[in-house]
N, C-alpha and C positions, 0 to 999 in steps of 0.2 A: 092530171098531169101524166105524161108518157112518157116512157124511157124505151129508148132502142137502142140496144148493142147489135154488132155485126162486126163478124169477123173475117174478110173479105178474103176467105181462101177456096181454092177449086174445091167442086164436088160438093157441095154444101149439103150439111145435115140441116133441118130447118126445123128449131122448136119456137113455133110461135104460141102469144098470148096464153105466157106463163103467169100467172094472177100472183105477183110476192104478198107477202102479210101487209096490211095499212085496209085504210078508209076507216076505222071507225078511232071517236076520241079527239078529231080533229086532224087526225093524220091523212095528207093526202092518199089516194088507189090509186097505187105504180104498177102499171104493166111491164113487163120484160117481154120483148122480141127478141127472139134470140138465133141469129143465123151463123152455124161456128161446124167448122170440120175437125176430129179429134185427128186424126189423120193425115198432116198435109205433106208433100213430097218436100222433100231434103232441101231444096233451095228454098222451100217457101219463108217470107219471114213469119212470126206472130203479131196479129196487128188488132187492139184492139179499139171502136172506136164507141163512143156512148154521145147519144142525142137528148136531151135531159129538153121536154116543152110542157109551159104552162102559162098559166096568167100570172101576171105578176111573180115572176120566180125570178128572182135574184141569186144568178149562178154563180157570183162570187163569196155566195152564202153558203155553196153545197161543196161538199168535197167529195169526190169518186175515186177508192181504194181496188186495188187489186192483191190480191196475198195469195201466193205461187208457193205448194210443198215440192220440193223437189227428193223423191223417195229413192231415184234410180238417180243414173247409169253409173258404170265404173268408169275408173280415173278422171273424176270429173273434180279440181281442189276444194270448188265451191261446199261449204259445210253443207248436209243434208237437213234438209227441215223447213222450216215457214222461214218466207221472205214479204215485205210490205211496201209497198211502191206506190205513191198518190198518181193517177192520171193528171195529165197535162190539162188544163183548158185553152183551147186558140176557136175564136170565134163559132162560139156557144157547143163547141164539140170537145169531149170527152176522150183522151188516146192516150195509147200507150204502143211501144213500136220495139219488137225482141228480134233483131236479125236470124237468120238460120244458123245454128251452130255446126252448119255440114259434115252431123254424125250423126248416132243416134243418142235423143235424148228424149226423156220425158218427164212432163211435169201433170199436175194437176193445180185449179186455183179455181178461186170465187172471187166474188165484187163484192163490196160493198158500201155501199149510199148513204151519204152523214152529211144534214142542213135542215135547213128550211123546215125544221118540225120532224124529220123524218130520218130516220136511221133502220136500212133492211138490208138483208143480202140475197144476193141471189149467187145459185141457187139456195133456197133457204136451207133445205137441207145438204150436205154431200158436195160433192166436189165436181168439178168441169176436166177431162182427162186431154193431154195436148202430146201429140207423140209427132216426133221427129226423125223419121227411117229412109233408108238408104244404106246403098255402098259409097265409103271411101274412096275419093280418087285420089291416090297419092305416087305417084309417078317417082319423086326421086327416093319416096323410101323412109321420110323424116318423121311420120308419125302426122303427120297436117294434112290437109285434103286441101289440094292441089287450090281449088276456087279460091277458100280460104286465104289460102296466101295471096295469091292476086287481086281479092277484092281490097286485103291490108297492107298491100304492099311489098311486100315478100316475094322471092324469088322460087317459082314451083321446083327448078332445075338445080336445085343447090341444096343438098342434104346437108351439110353442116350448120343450117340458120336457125336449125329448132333449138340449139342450146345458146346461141346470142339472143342478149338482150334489149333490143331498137331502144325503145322507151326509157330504160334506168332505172326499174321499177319497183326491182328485184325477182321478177317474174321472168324467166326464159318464152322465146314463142311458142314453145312447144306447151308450157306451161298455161300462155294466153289463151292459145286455142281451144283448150278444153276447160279454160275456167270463162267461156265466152264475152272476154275483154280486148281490147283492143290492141296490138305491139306496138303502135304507135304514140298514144295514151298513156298516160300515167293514173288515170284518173276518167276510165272512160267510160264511165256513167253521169260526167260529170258533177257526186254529189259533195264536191269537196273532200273527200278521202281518195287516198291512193288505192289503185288496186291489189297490191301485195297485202296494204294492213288489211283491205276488207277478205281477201282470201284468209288469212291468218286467223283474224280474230272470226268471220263468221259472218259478218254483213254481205252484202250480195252486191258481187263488183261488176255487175250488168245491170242492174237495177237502180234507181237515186231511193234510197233510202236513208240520206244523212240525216231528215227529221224525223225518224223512226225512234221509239224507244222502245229495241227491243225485250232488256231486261225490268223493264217498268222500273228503276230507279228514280227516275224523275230529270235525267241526262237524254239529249239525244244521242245517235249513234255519232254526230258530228263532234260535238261536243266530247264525247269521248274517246273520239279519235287525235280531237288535240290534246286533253291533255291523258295521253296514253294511258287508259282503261281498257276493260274491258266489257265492252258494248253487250257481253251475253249472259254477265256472273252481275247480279244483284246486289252481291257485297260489295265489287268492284267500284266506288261511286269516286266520280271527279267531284274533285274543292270546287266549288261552282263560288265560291265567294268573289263580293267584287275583290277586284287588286287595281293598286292607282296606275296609272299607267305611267310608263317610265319616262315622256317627256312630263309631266306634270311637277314630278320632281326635280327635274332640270331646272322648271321654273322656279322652282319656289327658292330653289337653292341658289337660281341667280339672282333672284330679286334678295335674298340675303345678304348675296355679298355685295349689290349693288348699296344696300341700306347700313351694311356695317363701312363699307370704304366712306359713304356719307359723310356718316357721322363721324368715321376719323379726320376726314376732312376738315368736318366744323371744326372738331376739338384741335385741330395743329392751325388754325386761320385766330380761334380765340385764344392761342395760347401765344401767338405774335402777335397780336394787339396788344395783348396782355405785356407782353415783354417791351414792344413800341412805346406805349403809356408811361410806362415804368420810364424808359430811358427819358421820356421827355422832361417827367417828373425830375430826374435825377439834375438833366442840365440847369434848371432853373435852381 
């Protein structure tokens, strides 16, 4: 079975037919190709894509991780440290897709591969380094780089929109920009959490990591974002018990009083029979 990753940025560093750990025991021998630039200039996005081929592999069997430290830059809100993010599958390829955060920024991150018998990372040892450099265009002064705002919406010519809020989210733009989410967005990684609670609490609000658990409690990051935990403290654990849901009890409680008016019915329909009888009784 072969695996290729490629990372479709100028200038390519090319580390091919890196031999990961497997082949004995029954475990498939995964090759990693690996075509990635640590380096890519200021517009570029992050784009990762994995080709997962074999016989009989059933790709809805395999799951492909990527986990992102981010150790730098300043004023960035996002917490510093591991973040965990499943690649997408759309027709038998493997992605993941990090717009440019038109500053600078750096991360380092590894894969890693869970299915089909086989669980490996690459690289096995050590980390992949991902740097993001350039100059700022920032024209009217607001702290945003000028693109930025025009690829979100924003107006380059307007210094006073880095402290509005578009979105509602409780993140300022100025605040979006550097926690590389969206001012449009409330929730623009999609994973069902807002981007404020995941700046806050520590999950990664460019990333979908709602099914993340990242304090191993036994909750996801989702889960704990409902019922307000905290996704990073172990002791923090959500009630995860079922609870009835609240139209269930609507029913029950109408089919009660549907059963109790019933029965008063009977009893005032038998209790003027009763009274009828009587009286006929009485005339005779």
């Amino acid at each position: 079975m072969g695996l290729v990753l490629t990372l479709p940025l100028p200038v390519a560093l090319i580390l091919a037919s890196l031999l990961a750990a497997g082949g004995t025991g029954g475990t498939p021998l995964i090759t990693w190709d690996l075509n990635y630039n640590p380096t890519p200039p200021l517009t570029s996005p992050f784009i990762v894509r994995v080709d997962l081929q074999g016989e009989e592999l059933n790709l809805t069997n395999v799951r492909m991780y990527i986990v992102i430290n981010i150790s730098e830059p300043d004023k960035v809100l996002v917490n510093k440290g591991d973040y965990r993010s499943e690649l997408t599958l759309s027709n038998g390829t493997f992605s993941l897709f990090i717009p440019s955060p038109m500053r600078r920024f750096n991360f380092t991150f590894h894969l890693e591969l869970q299915g089909e018998g086989v669980s490996q990372r690459y690289p096995t040892i050590g980390e992949l380094p991902v740097s993001f450099t350039g100059d700022i265009v920032d024209e009217d002064g607001d702290g945003m780089d000028d693109r930025w705002e025009v690829e979100n919406g924003l107006n380059p010519g307007i210094a006073n929109d880095a402290t509005a809020d578009e979105d509602g989210d409780g993140l300022t733009n100025l605040e979006e920009y550097y926690s590389m989410t969206s001012p449009m967005k409330k929730d623009s990684d999609g994973d069902g959490m807002d981007d404020r609670w995941e700046v806050k609490m520590g999950t990664c609000p460019f990333l979908s990591d709602g099914e993340v658990d990242y304090d191993e409690d036994g909750a996801t990051n989702l889960e704990e974002f409902h019922m307000r935990t905290d996704p990073r403290d172990p002791l923090s654990v959500p009630d995860l018990s079922p609870v009835t849901p609240w139209y269930y009890i609507v029913i029950i409680v109408g089919i009660l009083l549907i059963l109790i008016g019933y029965f008063a019915a009977q009893m005032f329909i038998n209790r003027r029979e009763e009274e009828f009888l009587k009286g006929e009784d009485g005339e005779k």
